[in-house]
C-alpha positions in Angstrom: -89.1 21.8 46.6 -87.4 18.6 46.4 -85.3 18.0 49.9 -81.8 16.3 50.6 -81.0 14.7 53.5 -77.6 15.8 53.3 -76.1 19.2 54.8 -73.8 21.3 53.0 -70.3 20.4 53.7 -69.2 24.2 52.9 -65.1 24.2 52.0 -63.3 27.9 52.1 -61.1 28.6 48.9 -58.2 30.5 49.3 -57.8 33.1 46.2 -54.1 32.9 45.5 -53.6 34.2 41.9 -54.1 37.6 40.8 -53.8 38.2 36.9 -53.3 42.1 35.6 -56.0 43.4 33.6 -54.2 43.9 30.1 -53.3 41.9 27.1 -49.3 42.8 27.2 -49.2 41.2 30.7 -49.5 38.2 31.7 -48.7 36.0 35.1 -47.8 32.3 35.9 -47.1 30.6 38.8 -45.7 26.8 38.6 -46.8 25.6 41.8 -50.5 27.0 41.8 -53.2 24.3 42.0 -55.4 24.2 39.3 -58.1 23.3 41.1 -58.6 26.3 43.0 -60.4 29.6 42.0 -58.4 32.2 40.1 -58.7 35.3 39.0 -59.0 36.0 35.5 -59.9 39.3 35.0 -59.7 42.4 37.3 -62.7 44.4 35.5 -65.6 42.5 34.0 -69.3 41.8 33.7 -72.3 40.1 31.4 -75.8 39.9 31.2 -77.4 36.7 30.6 -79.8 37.2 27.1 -76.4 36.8 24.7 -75.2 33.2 23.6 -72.5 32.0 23.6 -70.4 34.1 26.4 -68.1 31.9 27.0 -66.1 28.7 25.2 -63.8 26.2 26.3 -60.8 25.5 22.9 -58.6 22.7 24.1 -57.0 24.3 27.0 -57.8 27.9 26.9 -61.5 29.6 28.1 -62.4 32.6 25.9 -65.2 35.0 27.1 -66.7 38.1 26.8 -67.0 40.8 29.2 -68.0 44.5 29.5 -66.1 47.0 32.0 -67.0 49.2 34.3 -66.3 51.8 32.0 -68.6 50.7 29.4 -65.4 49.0 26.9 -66.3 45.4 25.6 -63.6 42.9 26.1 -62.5 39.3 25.1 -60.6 37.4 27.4 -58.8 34.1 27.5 -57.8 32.0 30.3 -54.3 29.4 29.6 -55.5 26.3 31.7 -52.1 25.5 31.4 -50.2 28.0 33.4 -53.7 30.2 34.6 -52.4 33.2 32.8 -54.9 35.3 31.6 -54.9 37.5 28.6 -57.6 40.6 28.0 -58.8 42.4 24.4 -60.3 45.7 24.3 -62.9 45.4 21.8 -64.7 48.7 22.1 -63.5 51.6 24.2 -65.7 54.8 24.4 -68.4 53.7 22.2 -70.7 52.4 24.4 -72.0 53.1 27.7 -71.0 51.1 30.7 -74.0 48.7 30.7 -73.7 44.8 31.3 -76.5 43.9 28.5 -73.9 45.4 25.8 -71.8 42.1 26.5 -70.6 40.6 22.9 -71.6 36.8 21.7 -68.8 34.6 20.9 -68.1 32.0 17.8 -65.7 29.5 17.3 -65.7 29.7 13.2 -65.5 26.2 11.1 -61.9 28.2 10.1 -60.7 28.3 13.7 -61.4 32.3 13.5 -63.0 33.7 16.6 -66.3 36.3 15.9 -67.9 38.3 18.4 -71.1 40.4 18.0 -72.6 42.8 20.0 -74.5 45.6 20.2 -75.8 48.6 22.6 -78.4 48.6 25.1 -81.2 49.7 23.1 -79.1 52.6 22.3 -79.2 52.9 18.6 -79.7 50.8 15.7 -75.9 49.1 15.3 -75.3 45.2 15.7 -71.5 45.3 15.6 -68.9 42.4 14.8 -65.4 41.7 14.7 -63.3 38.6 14.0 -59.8 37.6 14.9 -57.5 37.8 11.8 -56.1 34.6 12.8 -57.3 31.2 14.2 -57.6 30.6 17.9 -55.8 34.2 18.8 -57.4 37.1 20.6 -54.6 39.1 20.0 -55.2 41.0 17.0 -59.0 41.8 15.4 -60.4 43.0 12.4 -62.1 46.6 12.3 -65.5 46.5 13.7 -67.7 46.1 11.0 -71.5 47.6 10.9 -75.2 46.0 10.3 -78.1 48.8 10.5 -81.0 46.9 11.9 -84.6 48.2 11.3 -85.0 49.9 15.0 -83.1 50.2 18.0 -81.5 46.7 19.0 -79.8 44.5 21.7 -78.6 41.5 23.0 -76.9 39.0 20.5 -77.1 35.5 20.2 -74.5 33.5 16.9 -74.9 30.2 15.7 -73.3 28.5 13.0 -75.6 25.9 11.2 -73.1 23.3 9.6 -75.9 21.4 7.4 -76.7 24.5 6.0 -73.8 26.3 6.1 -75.5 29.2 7.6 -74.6 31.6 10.2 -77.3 32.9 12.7 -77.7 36.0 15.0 -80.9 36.4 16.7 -81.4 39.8 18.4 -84.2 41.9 19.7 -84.9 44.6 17.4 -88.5 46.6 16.4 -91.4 46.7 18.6 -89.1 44.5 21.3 -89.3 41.7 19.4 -86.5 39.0 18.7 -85.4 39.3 14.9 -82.6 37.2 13.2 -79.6 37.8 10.3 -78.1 35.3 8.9 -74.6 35.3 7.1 -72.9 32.9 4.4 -69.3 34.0 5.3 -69.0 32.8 9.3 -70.2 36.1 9.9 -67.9 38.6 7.6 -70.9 39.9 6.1 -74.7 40.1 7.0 -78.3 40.5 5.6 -81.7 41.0 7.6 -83.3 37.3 8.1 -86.6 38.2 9.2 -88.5 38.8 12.7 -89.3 36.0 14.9 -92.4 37.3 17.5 -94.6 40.3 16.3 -96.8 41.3 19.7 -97.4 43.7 21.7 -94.6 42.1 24.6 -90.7 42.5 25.6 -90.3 38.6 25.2 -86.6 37.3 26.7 -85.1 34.6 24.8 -82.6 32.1 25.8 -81.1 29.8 22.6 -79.3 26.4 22.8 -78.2 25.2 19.1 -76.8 21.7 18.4 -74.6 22.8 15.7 -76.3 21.4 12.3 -79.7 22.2 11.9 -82.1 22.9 14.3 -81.8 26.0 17.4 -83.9 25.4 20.2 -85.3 28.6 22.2 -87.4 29.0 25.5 -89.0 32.7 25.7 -91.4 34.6 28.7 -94.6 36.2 27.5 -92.4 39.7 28.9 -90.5 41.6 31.4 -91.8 40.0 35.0 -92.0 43.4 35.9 -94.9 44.2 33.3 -96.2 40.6 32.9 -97.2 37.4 34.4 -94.9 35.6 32.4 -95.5 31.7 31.2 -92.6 30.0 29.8 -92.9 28.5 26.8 -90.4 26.4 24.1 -89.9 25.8 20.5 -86.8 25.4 17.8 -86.0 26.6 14.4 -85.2 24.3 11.7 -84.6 24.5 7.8 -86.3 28.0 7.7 -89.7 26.7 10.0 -90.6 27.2 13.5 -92.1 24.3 15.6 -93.6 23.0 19.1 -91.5 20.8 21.4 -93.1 17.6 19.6 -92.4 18.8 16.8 -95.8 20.1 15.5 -95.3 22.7 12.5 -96.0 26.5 13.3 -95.5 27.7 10.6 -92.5 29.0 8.3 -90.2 31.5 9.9 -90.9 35.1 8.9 -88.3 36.6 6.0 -89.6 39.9 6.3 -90.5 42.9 9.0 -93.4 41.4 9.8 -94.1 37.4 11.8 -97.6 35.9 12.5 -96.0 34.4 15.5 -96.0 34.9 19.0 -94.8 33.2 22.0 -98.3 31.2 23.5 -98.0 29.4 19.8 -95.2 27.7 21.7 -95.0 24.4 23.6 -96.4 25.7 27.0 -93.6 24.5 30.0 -94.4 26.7 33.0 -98.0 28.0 33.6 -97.5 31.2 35.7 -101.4 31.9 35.3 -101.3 35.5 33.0 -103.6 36.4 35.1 -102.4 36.5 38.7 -99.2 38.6 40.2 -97.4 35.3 41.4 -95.0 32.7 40.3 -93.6 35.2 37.5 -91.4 32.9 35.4 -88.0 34.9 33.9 -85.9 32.7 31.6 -81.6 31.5 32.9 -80.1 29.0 30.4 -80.9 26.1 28.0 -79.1 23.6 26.5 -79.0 19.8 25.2 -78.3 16.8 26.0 -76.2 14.1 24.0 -79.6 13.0 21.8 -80.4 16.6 20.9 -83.2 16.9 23.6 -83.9 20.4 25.6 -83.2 20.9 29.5 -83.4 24.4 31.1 -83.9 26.0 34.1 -85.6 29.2 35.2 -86.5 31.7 37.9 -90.0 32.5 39.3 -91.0 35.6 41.7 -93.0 34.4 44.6 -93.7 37.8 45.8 -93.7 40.2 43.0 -94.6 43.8 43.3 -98.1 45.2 41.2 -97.3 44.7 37.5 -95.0 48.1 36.5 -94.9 49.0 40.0 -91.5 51.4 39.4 -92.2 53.1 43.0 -93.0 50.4 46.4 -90.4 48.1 44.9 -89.5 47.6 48.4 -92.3 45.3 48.9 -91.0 42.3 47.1 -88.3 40.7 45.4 -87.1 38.6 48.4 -88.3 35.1 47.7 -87.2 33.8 44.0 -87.1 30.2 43.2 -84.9 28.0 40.9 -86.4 25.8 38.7 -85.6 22.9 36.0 -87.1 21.5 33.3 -86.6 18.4 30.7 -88.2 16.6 27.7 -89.0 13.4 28.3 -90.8 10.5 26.7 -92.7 13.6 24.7 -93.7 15.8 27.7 -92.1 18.6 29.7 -91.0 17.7 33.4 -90.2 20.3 35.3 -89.7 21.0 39.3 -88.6 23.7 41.8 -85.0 22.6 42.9 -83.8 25.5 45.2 -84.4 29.0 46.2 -82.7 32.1 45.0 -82.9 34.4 47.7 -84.0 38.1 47.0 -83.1 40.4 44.4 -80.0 41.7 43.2 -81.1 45.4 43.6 -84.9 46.9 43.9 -86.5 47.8 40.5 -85.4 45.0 39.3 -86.8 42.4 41.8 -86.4 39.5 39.6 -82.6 39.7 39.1 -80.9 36.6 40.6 -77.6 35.8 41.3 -79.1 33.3 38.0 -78.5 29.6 37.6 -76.4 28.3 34.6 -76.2 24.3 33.4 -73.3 22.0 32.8 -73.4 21.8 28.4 -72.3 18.1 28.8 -74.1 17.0 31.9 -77.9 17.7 32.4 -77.7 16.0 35.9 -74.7 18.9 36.6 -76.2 22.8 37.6 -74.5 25.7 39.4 -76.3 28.7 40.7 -75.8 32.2 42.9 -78.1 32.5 45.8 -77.8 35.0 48.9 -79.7 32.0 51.1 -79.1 28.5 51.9 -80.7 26.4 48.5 -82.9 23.9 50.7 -84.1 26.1 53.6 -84.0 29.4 52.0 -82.4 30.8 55.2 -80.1 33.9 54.6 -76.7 33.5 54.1 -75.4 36.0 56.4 -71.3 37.4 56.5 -70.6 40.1 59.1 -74.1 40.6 59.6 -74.9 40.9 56.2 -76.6 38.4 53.1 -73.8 37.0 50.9 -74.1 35.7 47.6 -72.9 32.7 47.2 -72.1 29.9 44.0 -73.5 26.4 44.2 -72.9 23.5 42.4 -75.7 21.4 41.9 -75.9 17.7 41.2 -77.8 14.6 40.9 -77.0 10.9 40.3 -79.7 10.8 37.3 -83.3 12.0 36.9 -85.2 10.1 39.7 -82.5 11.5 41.8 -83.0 14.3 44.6 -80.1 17.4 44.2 -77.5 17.7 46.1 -75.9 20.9 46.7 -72.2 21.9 47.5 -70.5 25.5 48.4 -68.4 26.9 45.1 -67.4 29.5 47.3 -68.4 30.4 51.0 -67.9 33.1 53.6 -67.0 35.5 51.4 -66.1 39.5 51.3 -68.1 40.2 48.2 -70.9 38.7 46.6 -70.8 36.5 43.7 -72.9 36.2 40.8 -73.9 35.0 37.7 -71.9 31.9 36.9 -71.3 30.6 33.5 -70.2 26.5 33.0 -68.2 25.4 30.6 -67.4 21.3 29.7 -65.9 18.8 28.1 -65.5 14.7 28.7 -63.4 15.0 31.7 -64.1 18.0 33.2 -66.5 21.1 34.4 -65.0 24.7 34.0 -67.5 27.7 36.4 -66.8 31.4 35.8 -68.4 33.9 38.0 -68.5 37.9 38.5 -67.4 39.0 42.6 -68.2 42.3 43.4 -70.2 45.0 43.7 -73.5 45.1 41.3 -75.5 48.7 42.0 -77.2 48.3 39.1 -76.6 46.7 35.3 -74.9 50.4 34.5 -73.1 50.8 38.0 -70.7 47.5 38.9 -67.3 47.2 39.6 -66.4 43.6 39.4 -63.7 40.8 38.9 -64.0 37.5 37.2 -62.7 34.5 39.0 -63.0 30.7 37.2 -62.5 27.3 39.1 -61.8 24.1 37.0 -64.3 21.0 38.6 -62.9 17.8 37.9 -65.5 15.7 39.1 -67.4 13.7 36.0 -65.4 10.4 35.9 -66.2 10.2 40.2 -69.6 10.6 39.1 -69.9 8.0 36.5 -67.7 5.7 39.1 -70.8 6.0 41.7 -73.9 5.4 39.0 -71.9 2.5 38.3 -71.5 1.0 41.5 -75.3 1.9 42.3 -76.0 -0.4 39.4 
């Protein structure tokens, strides 16, 4: 654990705005501060495997989202005048689950494309793309690609050296496949298949835009393995270890010799005990292309597939970070988590999301105060809460300030957005049964904090 001296200075946010929930509607008010939470959507939820969710164009924040009934969404935020705008993008086809949430694309044509796909529920990886650029508004018909089993999650990157479009996706056997497209995503053929084992790997997938997408992957589902963490990145058509040893050439057909231990190992959970079970949150890079993610680990995990005395854990889960540097992985425990979001599932978080711009800049959802793990109690009862982490540089301890605090609801899963000047956080509030039964809202909070940031490193200087 690395400690702070200081203690959290917790601030109260008064929820002024509300924004109806349809595309015909929208709200402004003049005299509303932008730097206070709003809310952006009135129904609304995500899972974390899909990349991107969320991007900041100019002055609007466009995101994905799935219902509680199931229908798959884009929204879009006006920093200008915090009206708020909504899309249905599917409505009856799926089933309300949060993993169905779409993956979003700002095209090199200014066009917006969204993939997504069912929960394991049959073979479809479905896309759509505005008909005109930067606009929500109006889509094209969803278009079809049959993948070779059933399939989920969805995670699009556009590879400008090569001109390429990417979707990686988890298809046969479990296993992460990709398609790749040479029209921004209009049209789509099979690319190959990344892992071929035995193992449900999760993926997490950070790209920097021209040639090279880095990924960080478990062994499996913490609730059937051990789970190491482990890191690697695709580039011109071959896989390779963080120092960039070759692995080999990616697979172009049904079948892939590799798996994830031929991967850079970053966090040894030991395979072979039941403790410290590693789950992948978020990647991304920093301004020289390097890697930094963080993670969750299980301190007191049930027996492995245990679907019965889930009772018996799932209330001590861990935040952690990691970074490449000077050719090796660094990486510490930085706060706790607090317990699960619902038994069966005993390593669901609240999760813990980075700042794209700023790898000294974190936010997370914890139920329990981040340094001393003691329960965050409202009305008698644990509360999740959003954090915002942050540290002066790499030799620096974290310091740790209240998003939100003393709330009704809980509050979950926040995703960050940046650019130079400033830090954008949305977050689900709500009630989270399980990922089919939720009935949430989405609230976003604009941070501008970066040039007070840079002011003190200077000063320390």
């Amino acid at each position: 654990m690395i400690p702070h001296s200081r203690k959290l200075l917790f601030t109260a946010f008064v929820l002024l705005l509300q924004i109806n929930y349809s595309f015909s509607q929208k709200t402004n008010k003049k005299d509303f501060d932008p730097y206070q939470a709003v809310k952006i959507a009135d129904d609304g939820s995500w899972c974390w495997f899909q990349d991107e969710r969320a991007l900041l164009i100019d002055n609007k924040v466009i995101f994905t989202g799935v219902t509680s009934q199931g229908y798959n969404t884009v929204n879009e935020w006006n920093l200008d005048d915090n009206s708020s705008a909504t899309t249905i993008i599917t409505e009856g086809s799926l089933p309300a689950d949060d993993h169905n949430v779409g993956s979003i694309m700002l095209r090199p044509d200014g066009k917006i494309l969204t993939v997504y796909s069912g929960h394991t529920y049959d073979p479809y990886v479905r896309h759509r793309t505005t008909v005109n650029p930067y606009d929500i508004s109006e889509w094209t018909e969803e278009k079809v690609f049959t993948a070779n089993a059933k399939v989920c999650y969805s995670n699009t990157y556009y590879l400008e050296e090569a001109d390429i479009t990417y979707n990686f996706f988890r298809g046969n056997g479990n296993n992460p496949h990709y398609m790749v497209s040479e029209d921004y995503g209009d049209t789509w053929t099979f690319g190959g298949r990344l892992f071929e084992f035995p193992g449900r790997s999760y993926l997490r997938y950070a790209s920097d835009g021209k040639n090279r997408i880095h990924f960080i992957t478990t062994d499996g589902h913490p609730r059937h393995m051990n789970n190491n963490i482990y890191h690697g990145y695709v580039e011109n058509g071959k896989a390779y270890r963080s120092d960039g040893t070759l692995v080999g050439p990616l697979s172009t057909t049904e079948n892939s010799k590799f798996q994830p231990s031929d991967f850079t190992l970053v966090f040894d959970g030991d395979l072979e005990t039941r403790e410290d079970v590693g789950w992948t949150s978020d990647i991304q890079l920093d301004e020289e292309g390097e890697p930094y993610f963080v993670f969750t680990v299980a301190k007191d995990p049930v027996t492995r597939g245990e679907r019965v005395n889930v009772s018996k854990g799932g209330f001590d889960n861990r935040y952690h970070y990691a970074r490449w540097e000077n050719g090796q992985w660094i990486e510490d425990e930085i706060a706790y988590a607090g317990s699960r979001l619902y038994p069966d599932e005993n390593e669901y978080t609240g999760l813990i999301s980075l700042n794209p711009k700023d790898k000294n800049v974190l936010y997370f959802s914890a139920d329990v105060h981040p340094v001393s793990g003691e329960p965050l109690l409202v009305d008698g009862e644990r509360r999740y809460e959003i954090f915002r982490g942050e540290r002066l540089n790499e030799n620096s301890p974290w310091e740790f300030t209240p998003v939100t605090f003393n709330s009704k609801e809980n509050n979950i899963r926040p995703i960050v957005l940046a650019d130079d000047n400033r830090e954008i956080v949305l977050w689900l509030t709500g009630r989270y049964t399980t990922y089919k039964d939720y009935q949430l809202e989405v609230y976003g909070k604009v941070i501008k904090e970066k040039k007070k940031r840079l002011r003190r490193k200077k000063a320390k200087r």
